[in-house]
C-alpha positions, -999 to 999 in steps of 0.1 A, spaced: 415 170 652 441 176 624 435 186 588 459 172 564 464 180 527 491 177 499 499 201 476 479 191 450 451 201 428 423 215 440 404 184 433 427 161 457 409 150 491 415 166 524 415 134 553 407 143 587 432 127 613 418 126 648 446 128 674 424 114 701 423 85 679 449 53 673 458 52 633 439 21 634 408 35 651 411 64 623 417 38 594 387 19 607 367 51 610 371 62 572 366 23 559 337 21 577 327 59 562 333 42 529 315 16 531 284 37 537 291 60 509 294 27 490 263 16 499 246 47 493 261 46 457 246 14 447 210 25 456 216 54 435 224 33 408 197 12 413 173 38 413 189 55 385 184 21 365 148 16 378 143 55 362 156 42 330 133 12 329 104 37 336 110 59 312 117 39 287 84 23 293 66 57 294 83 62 260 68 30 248 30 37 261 34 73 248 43 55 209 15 34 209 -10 56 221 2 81 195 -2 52 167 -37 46 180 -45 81 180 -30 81 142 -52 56 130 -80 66 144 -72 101 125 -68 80 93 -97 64 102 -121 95 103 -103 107 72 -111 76 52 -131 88 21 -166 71 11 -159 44 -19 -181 48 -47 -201 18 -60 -175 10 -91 -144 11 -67 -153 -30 -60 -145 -40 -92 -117 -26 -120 -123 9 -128 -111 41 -143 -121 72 -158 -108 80 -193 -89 106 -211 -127 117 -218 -142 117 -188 -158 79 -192 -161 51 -166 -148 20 -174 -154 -9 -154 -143 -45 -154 -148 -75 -139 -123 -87 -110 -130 -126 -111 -165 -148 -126 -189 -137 -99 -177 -98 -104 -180 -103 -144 -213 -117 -135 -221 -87 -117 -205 -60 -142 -225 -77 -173 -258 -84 -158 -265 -52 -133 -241 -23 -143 -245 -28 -182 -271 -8 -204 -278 -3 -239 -260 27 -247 -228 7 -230 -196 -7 -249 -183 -40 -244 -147 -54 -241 -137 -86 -242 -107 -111 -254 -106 -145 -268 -86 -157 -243 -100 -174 -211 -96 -158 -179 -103 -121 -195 -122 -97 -175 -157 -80 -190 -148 -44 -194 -179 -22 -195 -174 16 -209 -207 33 -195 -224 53 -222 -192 43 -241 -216 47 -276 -203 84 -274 -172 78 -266 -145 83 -294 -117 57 -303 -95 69 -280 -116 61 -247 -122 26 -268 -86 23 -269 -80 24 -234 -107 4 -223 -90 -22 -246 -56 -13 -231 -76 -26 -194 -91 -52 -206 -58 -70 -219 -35 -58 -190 -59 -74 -166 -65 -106 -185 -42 -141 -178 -22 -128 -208 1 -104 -184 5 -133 -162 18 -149 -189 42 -121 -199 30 -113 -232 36 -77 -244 -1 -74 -270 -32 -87 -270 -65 -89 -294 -95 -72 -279 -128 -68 -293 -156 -47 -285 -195 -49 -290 -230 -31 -281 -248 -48 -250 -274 -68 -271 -249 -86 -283 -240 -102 -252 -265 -132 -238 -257 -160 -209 -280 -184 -234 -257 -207 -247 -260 -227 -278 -276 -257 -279 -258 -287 -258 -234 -262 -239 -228 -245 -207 -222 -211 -195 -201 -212 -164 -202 -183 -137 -186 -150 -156 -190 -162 -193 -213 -155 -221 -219 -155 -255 -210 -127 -281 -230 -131 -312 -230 -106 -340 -197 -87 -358 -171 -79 -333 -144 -50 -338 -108 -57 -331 -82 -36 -312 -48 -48 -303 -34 -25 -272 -3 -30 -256 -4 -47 -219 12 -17 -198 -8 2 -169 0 32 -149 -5 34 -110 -12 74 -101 -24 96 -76 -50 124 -76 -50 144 -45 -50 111 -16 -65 90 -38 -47 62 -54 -58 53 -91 -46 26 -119 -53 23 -154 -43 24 -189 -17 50 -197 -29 78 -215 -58 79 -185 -43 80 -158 -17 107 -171 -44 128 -179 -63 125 -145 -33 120 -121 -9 146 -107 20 120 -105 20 77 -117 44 55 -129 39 31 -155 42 -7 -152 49 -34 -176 47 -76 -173 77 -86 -158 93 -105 -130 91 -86 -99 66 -96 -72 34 -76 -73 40 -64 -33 75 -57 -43 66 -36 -69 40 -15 -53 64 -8 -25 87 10 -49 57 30 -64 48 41 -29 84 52 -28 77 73 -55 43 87 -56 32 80 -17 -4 64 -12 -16 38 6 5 4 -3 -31 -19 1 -44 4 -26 -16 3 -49 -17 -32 -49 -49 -35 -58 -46 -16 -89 -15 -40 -101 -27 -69 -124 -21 -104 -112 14 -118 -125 54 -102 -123 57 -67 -128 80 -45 -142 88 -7 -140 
């Protein structure tokens, strides 16, 4: 047997020649040594594809399992609601809870269960108005009033309807009956107001914050006072889930939450 080599670099191939071999019983020796090699090469491939596929599947398992894992974290993390949490709600400047109706069974609910004598009442003169309740709001000063009234307009048709102020009035809990007058009808989440009513006439503007994990809405000067960071939101033309994206963006929370703090209607920021 022979070695041949050129001068070369030291990566060039060294090929064997076997003197007791024709050329052509050499040539067919190394085409058939390639053709092995060959062979060996494309189930390397293959199994180096198959690897891939694998992986990439283990990668896929290992994501969702860590998603279910998350959730379930989130899960165990959730907080208990309080009872007001189903309807409108915030606290005031003052430390007050204000609650409002969210449609005519919730009014319903806020006016005949939740409201007692030494209560406030908010209400507007326009249809489609939730019933705000202020809870002990006879002690409250004017400026716990104010932003009850600030609520109760912002969540009323008028933002749907992209109006910037809005007449509110405000009475004591006798003065608030589902007798109707003679020859009418009180539908689901209406009553009468009888007796002097007192006026306020807040802008329609909210404020979407967040106090520790907890995502909270309400008029202005409240939820400045009780949130570490909110941004304020006006009628407008924006979609409501457009807009709450863009306050997750800037204040984090959850997006479900945020939303439900936004009044129906376009919004603005």
């Amino acid at each position: 047997m022979l070695k041949m080599s050129a001068n070369a670099p030291p990566s060039s191939m060294e090929i064997e020649i076997y003197l007791d071999k024709t050329v052509e019983q050499n040539a067919e020796f190394y085409f058939e040594k390639a053709k092995k090699a060959k062979k060996k090469l494309g189930g390397a491939l293959k199994a180096l594809e198959e690897t891939r596929k694998k992986l990439e599947k283990l990668e896929s398992e290992k994501e969702k399992e860590l998603e279910k894992i998350e959730k379930k974290s989130v899960e165990k993390k959730e907080r208990k609601k309080e009872w007001y949490e189903k309807f409108h709600w915030f606290i005031s400047s003052e430390g007050f809870l204000c609650i409002g109706g969210r449609d005519a069974t919730s009014n319903e609910i806020v006016i005949k269960k939740h409201t007692e004598e030494k209560d406030l009442v908010l209400h507007t003169d326009m249809a489609g108005s939730p019933f705000f309740v202020i809870k002990d709001g006879q002690k409250a000063s004017e400026r716990t009033v104010k932003e009850a009234a600030q609520a109760t307009a912002s969540y009323s048709k008028a933002w749907k309807l992209g109006l910037s102020v809005l007449d509110v009035f405000y009475v004591k809990p006798e003065q608030v009956s589902k007798k109707a007058k003679s020859g009418e009808f009180m539908p689901k989440g209406a009553f009468m107001v009888y007796g002097k009513t007192q006026y306020l006439r807040p802008n329609l503007e909210m404020a979407i914050g967040i106090r520790g994990e907890q995502i909270i809405g309400g008029p202005v000067s409240a939820i400045k006072k009780n949130a570490e960071k909110f941004v304020v939101v006006v009628p407008g033309k924006l979609k409501k889930s457009d807009v709450a994206k863009k306050i997750r963006k800037k204040i984090g929370g959850d997006l479900d939450e945020i939303e439900r703090f936004l009044p129906s209607g376009g919004c603005g920021l």
